[in-house]
PALO-796995 format. One record per residue (C-alpha): x, y, z; residue in three letters; chain; residue number from 0. Coordinates in nm, 3 decimals. Example, Ala and Ser with C-alpha at 12.3 -4.5 7.8 and 13.67 -1.06 7.14 Angstrom:
BEGIN
c1|c2|c3|residuo|cadena|num
1.230|-0.450|0.780|ALA|A|0 $
1.367|-0.106|0.714|SER|A|1 $
This chain:
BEGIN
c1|c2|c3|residuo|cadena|num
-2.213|-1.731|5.266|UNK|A|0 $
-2.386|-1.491|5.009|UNK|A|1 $
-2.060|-1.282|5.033|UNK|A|2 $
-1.832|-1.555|5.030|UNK|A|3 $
-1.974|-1.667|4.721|UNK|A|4 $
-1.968|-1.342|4.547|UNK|A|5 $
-1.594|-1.269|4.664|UNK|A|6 $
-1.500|-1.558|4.506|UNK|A|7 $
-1.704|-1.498|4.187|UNK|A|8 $
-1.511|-1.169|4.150|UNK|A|9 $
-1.178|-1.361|4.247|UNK|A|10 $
-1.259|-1.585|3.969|UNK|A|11 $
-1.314|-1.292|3.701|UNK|A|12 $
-1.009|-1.087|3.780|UNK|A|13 $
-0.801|-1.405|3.790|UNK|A|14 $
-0.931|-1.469|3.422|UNK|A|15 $
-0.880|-1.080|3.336|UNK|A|16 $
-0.508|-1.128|3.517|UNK|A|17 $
-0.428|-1.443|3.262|UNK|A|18 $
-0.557|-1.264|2.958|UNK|A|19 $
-0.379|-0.943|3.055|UNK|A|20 $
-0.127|-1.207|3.103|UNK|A|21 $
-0.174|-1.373|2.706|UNK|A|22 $
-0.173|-1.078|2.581|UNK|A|23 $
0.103|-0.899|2.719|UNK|A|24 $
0.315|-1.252|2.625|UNK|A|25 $
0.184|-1.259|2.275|UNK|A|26 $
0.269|-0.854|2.188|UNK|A|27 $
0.609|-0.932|2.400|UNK|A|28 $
0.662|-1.267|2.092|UNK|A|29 $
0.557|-1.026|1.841|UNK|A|30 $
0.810|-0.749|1.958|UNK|A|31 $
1.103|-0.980|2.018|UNK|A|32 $
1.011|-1.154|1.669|UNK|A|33 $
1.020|-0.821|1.504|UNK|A|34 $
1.387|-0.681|1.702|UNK|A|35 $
1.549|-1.006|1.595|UNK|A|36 $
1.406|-0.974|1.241|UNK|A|37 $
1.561|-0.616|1.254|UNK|A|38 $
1.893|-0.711|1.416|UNK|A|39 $
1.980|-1.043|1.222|UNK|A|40 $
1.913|-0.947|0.875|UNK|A|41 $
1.887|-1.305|0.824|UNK|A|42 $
1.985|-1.454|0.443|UNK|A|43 $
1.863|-1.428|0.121|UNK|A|44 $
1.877|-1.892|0.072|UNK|A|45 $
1.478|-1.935|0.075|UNK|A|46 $
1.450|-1.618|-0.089|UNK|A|47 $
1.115|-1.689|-0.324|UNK|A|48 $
0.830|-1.498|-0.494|UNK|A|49 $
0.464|-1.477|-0.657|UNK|A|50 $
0.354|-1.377|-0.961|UNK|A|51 $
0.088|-1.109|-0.974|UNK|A|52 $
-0.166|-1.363|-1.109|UNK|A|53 $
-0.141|-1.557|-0.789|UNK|A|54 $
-0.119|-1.282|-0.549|UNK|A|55 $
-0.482|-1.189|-0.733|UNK|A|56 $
-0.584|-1.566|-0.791|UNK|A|57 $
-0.955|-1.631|-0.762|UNK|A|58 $
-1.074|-1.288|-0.608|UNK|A|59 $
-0.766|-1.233|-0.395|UNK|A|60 $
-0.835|-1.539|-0.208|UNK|A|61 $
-0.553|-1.577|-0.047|UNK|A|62 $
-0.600|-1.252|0.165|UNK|A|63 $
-0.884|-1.449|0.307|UNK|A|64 $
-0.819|-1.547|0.708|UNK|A|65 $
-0.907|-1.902|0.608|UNK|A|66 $
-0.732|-1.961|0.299|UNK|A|67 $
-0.627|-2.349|0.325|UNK|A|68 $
-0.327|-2.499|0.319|UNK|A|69 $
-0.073|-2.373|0.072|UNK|A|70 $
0.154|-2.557|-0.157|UNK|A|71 $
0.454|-2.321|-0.096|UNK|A|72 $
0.688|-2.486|-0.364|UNK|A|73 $
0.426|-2.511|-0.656|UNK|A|74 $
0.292|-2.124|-0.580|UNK|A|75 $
0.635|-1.937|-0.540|UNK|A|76 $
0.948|-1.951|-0.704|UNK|A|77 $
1.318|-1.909|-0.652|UNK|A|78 $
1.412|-1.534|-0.709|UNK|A|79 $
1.684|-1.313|-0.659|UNK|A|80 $
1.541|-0.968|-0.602|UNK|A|81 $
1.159|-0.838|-0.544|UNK|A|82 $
1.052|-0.624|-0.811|UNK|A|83 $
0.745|-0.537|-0.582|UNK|A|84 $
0.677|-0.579|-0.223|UNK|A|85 $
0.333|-0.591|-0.057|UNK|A|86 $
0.285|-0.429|0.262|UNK|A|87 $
-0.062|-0.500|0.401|UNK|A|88 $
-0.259|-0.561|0.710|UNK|A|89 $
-0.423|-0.858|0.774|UNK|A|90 $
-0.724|-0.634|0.943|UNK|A|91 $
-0.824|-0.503|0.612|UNK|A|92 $
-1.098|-0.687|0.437|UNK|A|93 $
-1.035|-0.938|0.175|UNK|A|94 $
-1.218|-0.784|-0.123|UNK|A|95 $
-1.054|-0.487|-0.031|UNK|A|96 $
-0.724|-0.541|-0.089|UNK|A|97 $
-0.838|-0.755|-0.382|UNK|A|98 $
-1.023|-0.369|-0.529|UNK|A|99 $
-0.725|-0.210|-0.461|UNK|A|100 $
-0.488|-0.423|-0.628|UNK|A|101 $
-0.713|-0.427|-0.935|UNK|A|102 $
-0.735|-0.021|-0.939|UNK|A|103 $
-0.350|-0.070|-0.942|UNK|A|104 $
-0.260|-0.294|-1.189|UNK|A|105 $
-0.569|-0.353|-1.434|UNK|A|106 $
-0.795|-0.045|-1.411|UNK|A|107 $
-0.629|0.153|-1.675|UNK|A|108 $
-0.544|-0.163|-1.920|UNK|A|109 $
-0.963|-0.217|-1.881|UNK|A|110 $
-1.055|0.091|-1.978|UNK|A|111 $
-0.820|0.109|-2.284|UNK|A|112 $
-0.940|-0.228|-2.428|UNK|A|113 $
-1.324|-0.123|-2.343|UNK|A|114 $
-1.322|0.237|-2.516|UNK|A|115 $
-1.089|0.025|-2.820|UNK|A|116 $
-1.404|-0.308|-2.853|UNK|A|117 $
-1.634|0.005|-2.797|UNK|A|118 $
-1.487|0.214|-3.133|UNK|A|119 $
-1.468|-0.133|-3.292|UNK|A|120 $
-1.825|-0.237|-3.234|UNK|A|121 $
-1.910|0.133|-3.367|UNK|A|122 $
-1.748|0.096|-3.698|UNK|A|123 $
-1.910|-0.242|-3.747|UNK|A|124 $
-2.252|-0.083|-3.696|UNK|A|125 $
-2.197|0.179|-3.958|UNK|A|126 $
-2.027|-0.067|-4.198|UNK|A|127 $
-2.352|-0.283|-4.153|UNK|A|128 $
-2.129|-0.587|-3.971|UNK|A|129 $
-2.336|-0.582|-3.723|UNK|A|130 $
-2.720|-0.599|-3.675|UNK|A|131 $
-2.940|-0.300|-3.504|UNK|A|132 $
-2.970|-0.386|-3.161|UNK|A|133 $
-3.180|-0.260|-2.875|UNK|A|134 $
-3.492|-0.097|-2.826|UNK|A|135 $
-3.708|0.157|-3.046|UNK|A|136 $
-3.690|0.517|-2.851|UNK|A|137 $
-3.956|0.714|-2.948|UNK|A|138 $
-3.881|1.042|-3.078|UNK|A|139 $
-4.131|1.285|-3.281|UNK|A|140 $
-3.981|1.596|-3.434|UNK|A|141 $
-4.084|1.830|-3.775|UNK|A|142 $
-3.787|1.677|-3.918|UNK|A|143 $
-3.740|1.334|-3.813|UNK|A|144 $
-4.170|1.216|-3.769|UNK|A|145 $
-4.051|0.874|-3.702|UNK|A|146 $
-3.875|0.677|-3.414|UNK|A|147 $
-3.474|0.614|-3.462|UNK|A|148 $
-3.344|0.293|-3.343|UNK|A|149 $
-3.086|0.295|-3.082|UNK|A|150 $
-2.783|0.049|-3.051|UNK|A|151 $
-2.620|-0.118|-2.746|UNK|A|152 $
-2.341|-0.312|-2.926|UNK|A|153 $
-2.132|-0.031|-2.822|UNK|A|154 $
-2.202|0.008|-2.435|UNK|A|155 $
-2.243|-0.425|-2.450|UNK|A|156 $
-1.907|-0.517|-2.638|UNK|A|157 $
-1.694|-0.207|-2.498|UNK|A|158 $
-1.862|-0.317|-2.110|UNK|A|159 $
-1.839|-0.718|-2.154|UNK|A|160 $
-1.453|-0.648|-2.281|UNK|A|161 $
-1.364|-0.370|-1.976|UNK|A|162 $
-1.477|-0.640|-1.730|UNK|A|163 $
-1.309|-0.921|-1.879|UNK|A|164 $
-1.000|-0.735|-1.925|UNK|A|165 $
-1.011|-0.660|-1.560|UNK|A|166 $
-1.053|-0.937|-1.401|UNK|A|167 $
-0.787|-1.161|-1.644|UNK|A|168 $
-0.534|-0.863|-1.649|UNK|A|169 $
-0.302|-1.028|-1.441|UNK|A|170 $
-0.354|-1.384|-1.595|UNK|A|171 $
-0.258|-1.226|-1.953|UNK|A|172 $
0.083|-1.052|-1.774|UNK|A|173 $
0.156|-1.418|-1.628|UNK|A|174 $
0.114|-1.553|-1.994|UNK|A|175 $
0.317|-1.290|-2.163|UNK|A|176 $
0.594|-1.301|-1.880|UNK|A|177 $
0.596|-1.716|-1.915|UNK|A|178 $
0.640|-1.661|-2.310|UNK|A|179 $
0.918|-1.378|-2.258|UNK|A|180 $
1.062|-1.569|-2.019|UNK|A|181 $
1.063|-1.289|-1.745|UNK|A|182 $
0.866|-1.296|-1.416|UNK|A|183 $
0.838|-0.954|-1.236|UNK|A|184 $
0.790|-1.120|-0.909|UNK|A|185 $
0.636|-0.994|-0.598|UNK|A|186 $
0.637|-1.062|-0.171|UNK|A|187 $
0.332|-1.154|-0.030|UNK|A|188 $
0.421|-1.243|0.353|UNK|A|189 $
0.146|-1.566|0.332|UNK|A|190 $
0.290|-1.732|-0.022|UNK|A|191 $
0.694|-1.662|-0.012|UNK|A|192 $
0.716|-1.765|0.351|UNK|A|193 $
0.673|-2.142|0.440|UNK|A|194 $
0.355|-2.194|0.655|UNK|A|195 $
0.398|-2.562|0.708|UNK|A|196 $
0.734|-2.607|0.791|UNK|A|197 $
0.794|-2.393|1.151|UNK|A|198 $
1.170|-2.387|1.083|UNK|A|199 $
1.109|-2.255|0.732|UNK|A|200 $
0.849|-1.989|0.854|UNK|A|201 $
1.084|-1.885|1.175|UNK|A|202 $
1.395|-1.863|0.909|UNK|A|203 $
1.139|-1.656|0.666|UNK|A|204 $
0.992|-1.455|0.943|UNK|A|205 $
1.377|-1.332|1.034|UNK|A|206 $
1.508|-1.268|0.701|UNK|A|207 $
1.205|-0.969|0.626|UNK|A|208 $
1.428|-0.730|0.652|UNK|A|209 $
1.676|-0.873|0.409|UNK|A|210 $
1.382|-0.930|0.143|UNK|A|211 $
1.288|-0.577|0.249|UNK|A|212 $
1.654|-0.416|0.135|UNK|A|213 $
1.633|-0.654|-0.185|UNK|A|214 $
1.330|-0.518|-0.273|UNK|A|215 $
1.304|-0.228|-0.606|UNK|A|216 $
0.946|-0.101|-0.458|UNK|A|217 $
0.699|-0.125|-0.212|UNK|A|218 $
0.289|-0.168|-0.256|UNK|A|219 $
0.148|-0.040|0.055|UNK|A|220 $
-0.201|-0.104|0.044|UNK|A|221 $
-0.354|0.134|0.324|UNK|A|222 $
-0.561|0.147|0.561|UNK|A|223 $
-0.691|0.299|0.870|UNK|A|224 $
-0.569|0.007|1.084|UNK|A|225 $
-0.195|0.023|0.931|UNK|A|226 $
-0.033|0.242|1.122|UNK|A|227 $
-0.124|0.053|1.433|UNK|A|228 $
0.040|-0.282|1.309|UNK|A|229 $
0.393|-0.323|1.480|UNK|A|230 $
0.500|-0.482|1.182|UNK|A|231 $
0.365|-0.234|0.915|UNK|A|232 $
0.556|0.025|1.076|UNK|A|233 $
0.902|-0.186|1.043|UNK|A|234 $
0.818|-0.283|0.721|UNK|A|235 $
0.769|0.079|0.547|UNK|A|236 $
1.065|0.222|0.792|UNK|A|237 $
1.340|-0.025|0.682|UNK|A|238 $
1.227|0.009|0.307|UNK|A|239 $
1.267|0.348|0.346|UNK|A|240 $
1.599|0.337|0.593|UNK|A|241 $
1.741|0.119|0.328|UNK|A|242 $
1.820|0.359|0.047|UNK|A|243 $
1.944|0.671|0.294|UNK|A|244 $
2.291|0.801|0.176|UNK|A|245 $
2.566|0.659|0.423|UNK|A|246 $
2.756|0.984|0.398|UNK|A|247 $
2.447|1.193|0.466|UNK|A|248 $
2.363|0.945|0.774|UNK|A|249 $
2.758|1.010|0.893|UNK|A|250 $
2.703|1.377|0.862|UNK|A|251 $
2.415|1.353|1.108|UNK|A|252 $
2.578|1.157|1.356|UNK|A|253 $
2.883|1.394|1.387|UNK|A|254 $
2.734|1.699|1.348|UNK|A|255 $
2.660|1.720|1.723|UNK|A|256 $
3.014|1.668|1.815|UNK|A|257 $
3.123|1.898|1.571|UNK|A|258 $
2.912|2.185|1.681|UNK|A|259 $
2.981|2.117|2.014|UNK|A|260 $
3.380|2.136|1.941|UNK|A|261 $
3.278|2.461|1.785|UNK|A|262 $
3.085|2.594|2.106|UNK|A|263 $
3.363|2.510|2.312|UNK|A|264 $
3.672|2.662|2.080|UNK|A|265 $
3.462|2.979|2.063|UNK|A|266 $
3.427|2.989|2.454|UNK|A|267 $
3.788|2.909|2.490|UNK|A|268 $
3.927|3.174|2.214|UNK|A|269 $
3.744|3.530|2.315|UNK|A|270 $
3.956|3.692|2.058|UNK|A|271 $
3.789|3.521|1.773|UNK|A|272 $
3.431|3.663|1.843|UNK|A|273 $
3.549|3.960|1.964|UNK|A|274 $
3.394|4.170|1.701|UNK|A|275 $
3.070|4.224|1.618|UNK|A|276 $
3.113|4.361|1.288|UNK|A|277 $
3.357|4.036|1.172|UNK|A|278 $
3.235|3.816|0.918|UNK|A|279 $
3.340|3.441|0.935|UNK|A|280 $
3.385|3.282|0.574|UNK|A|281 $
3.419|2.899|0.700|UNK|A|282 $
3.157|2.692|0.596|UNK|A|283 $
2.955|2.619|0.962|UNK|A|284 $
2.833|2.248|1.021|UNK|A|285 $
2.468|2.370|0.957|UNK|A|286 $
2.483|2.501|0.636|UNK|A|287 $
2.685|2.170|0.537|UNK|A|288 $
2.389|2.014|0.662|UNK|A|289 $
2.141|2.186|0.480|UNK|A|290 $
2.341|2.167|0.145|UNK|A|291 $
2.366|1.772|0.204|UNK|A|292 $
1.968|1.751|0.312|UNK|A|293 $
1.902|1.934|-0.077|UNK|A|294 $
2.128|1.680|-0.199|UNK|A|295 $
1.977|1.374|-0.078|UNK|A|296 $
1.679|1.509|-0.144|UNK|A|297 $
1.755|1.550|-0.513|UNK|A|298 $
1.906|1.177|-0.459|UNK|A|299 $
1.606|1.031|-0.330|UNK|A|300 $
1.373|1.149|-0.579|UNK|A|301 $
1.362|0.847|-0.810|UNK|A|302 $
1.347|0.605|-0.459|UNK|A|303 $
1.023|0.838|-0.377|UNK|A|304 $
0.820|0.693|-0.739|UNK|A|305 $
0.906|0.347|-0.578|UNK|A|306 $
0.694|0.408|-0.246|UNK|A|307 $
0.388|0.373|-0.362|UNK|A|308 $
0.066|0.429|-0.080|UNK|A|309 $
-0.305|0.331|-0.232|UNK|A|310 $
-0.552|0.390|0.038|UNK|A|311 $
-0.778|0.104|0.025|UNK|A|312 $
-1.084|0.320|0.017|UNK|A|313 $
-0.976|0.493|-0.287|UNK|A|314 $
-0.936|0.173|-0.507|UNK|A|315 $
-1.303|0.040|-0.362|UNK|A|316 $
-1.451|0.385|-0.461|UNK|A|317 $
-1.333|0.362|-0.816|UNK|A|318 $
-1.435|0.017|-0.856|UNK|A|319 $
-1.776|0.048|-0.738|UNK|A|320 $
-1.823|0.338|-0.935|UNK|A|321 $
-1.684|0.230|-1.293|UNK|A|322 $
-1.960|-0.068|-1.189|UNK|A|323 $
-2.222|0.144|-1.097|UNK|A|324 $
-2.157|0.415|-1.371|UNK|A|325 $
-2.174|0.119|-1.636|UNK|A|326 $
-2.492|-0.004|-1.516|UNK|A|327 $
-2.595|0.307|-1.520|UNK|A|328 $
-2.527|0.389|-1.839|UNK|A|329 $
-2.702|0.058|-1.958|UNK|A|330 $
-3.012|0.073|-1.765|UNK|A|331 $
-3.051|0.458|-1.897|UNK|A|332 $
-3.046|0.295|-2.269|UNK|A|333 $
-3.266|0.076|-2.161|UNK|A|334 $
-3.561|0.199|-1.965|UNK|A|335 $
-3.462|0.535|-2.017|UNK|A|336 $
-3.456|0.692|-1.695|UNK|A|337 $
-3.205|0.897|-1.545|UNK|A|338 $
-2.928|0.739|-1.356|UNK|A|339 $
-2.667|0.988|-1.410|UNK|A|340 $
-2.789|1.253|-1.152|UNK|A|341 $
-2.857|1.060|-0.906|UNK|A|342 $
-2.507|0.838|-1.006|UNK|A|343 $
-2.341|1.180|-0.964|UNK|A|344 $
-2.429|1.255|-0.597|UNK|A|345 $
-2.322|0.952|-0.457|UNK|A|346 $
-1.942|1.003|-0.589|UNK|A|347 $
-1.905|1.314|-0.439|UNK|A|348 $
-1.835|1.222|-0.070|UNK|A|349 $
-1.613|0.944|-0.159|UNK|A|350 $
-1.393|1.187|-0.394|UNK|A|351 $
-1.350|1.455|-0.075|UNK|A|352 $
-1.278|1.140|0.120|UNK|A|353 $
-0.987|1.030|-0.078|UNK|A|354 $
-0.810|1.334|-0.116|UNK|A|355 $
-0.831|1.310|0.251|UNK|A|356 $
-0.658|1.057|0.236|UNK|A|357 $
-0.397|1.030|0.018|UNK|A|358 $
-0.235|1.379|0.223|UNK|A|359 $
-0.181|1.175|0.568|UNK|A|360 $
-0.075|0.857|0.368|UNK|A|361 $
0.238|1.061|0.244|UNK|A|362 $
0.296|1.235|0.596|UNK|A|363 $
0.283|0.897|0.729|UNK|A|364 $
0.522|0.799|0.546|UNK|A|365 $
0.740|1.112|0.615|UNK|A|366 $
0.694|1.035|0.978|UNK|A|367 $
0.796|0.671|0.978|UNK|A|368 $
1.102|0.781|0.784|UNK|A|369 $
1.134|0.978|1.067|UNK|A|370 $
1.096|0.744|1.304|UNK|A|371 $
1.337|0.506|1.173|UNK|A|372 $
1.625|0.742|1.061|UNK|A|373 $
1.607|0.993|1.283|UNK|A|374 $
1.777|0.779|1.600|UNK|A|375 $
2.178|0.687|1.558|UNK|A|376 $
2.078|0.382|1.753|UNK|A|377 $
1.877|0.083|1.691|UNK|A|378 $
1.472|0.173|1.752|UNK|A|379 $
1.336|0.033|2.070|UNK|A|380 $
0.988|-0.115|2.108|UNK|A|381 $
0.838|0.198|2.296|UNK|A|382 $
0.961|0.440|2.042|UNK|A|383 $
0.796|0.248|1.752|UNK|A|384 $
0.481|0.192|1.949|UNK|A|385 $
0.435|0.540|2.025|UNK|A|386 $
0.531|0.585|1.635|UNK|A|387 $
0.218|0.343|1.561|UNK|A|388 $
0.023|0.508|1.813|UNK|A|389 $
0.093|0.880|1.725|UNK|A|390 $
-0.002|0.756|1.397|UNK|A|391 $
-0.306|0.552|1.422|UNK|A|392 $
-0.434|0.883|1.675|UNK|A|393 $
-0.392|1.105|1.364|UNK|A|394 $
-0.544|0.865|1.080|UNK|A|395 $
-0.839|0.858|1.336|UNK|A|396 $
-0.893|1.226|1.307|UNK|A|397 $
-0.869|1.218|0.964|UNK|A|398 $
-1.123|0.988|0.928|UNK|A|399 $
């Protein structure tokens, strides 16, 4: 009886491991099939809609949340004809992660502008005598100055106060200036320009990706370690980056197998042609066509190259937390008078070696998912871009 009953105990778990096995073999087989169809049925370009950078970044990115709510799709998007920007992301990567990033992108450098300008401002205020003396009296005795000189914060305070505000309503004052030009740049963000309450709507959204991808001017990839091992991610960076390949230089791949084996066999089948050493052949051969073209569409592809654009996530956290912590910082030194910077200074040293880390195998990913995607004259099958994804998620390991 006592083995009876633990046979069947160990029936019961394997039978459970079997039907989760089972789930999610099923689930990675829906996400595979999803992602083929997507790639052979370009699908149209009728419920083609976008999002404005101010709701992509609406209330702390909230919408990269894994419990956002339910959407109003109509009154968030709108009807566009082309993406200036798309947004390739994984939904493994943290909310206020992606929300850092995006601000290091797109409202870092405004920030800093309109801090150091309120900062110069506030100074020439304080000389004209605008503005008041304000902060603390710092002592300091010396044969020429035998009294204590007053210190000012208006700068650090105004320039600070105006940084932050600047970068956090960036992209509300691009929405304003856009709605008053009467130009949106508009941008694809999978969870706002594809219906989520309509399944026929999402399924139809879900399939035309690839067209959105090809009618998209540039791509936002928003790194991270975990990208490289998302199915989609991979199709989504390899058919931006299929899309704008030279047809003629794609032709000259394809036949330059049969041509060189043409050549093989006319040499084999005309001795006389090779039959001395010494002869120099003048024709241009199929290789150095080849490399000729590759320099070409090289030189082509430059300006496509600017519109790839890989931000490791870690990178745009870094910076963040350190213009935050070097402003405090800065304050608290004016203060109290003790010496943050030192000790400010050793803690951004790590994260600096770590991002140049980075940003090395972001661009070789890249190179190898162009790879992966234009290399083959036939469509990709599932185990060649899973062995893509993990090839690359092996590597960003052992990077990392």
């Amino acid at each position: 009886a006592y083995f009876r009953k633990h046979l069947l105990s160990y029936l019961v778990v394997g039978v459970r491991m079997a039907i989760a096995r089972t789930s999610s073999d099923m689930c990675l087989r829906d996400r595979t099939s999803t992602t083929l169809h997507s790639l052979q049925h370009p699908g149209s370009r009728m419920h083609q809609r976008g999002v404005s950078l101010a709701t992509v970044m609406d209330f702390g990115g909230r919408h990269f949340g894994p419990n956002a709510g339910e959407k109003d799709h109509d009154a968030l998007s709108f009807p566009t004809g082309k993406y200036d920007i798309f947004i390739s992301h994984t939904w493994r990567t943290g909310r206020m992660a992606k929300y850092a990033v995006l601000l290091y992108y797109t409202s870092l450098f405004p920030a800093l502008c309109s801090g150091l300008a309120a900062g110069i401002l506030a100074f020439a205020f304080q000389v004209s005598g605008i503005l008041p003396p304000f902060g603390i009296m710092e002592p300091y005795e010396a044969a020429e100055i035998p009294e204590p000189l007053p210190i000012s914060l208006w700068c650090t305070v105004m320039g600070g106060c105006t940084c932050f505000a600047t970068l956090v309503m960036w992209a509300r004052l691009i929405d304003l200036a856009e709605s008053i030009r009467g130009t949106k740049v508009s941008y694809f963000f999978d969870r706002l320009c594809i219906n989520q309450s309509d399944a026929e709507l999402k399924q139809a959204g879900i399939d035309s990706i690839g067209a959105y991808l090809r009618n998209s001017d540039s791509m936002l990839v928003l790194w991270a370690p975990e990208y490289f091992a998302r199915l989609w991610c991979v199709f989504e960076l390899a058919v931006f980056l299929e899309k704008s390949t030279n047809a003629e230089f794609k032709s000259l791949l394809q036949n330059s197998h049969a041509e060189q084996r043409q050549a093989s066999v006319g040499a084999m089948l005309d001795p006389r042609r090779n039959s001395s050493a010494t002869e120099i052949n003048n024709e241009e051969t199929v290789s150095a066509r080849i490399a000729v073209a590759t320099g070409a569409q090289r030189a082509r592809n430059e300006s496509h190259d600017r519109k790839l654009m890989i931000i490791p996530v870690q990178v745009g956290v870094f910076c963040i937390v350190a213009f935050v912590v070097g402003y405090l910082a800065a304050v608290c030194e004016g203060a109290i008078h003790f010496k943050f910077w030192p000790r400010t200074s050793l803690t951004l040293c790590w994260p600096w070696q770590c991002s140049e880390a980075v940003c090395p195998f972001a661009a070789s990913a890249a190179d190898i998912a162009t790879i992966a995607w234009s290399s083959t004259n036939r469509l990709p099958n599932l185990r060649y871009l899973r062995q893509t994804a993990v090839f690359l998620r092996t590597v960003s390991s052992s990077w990392l």
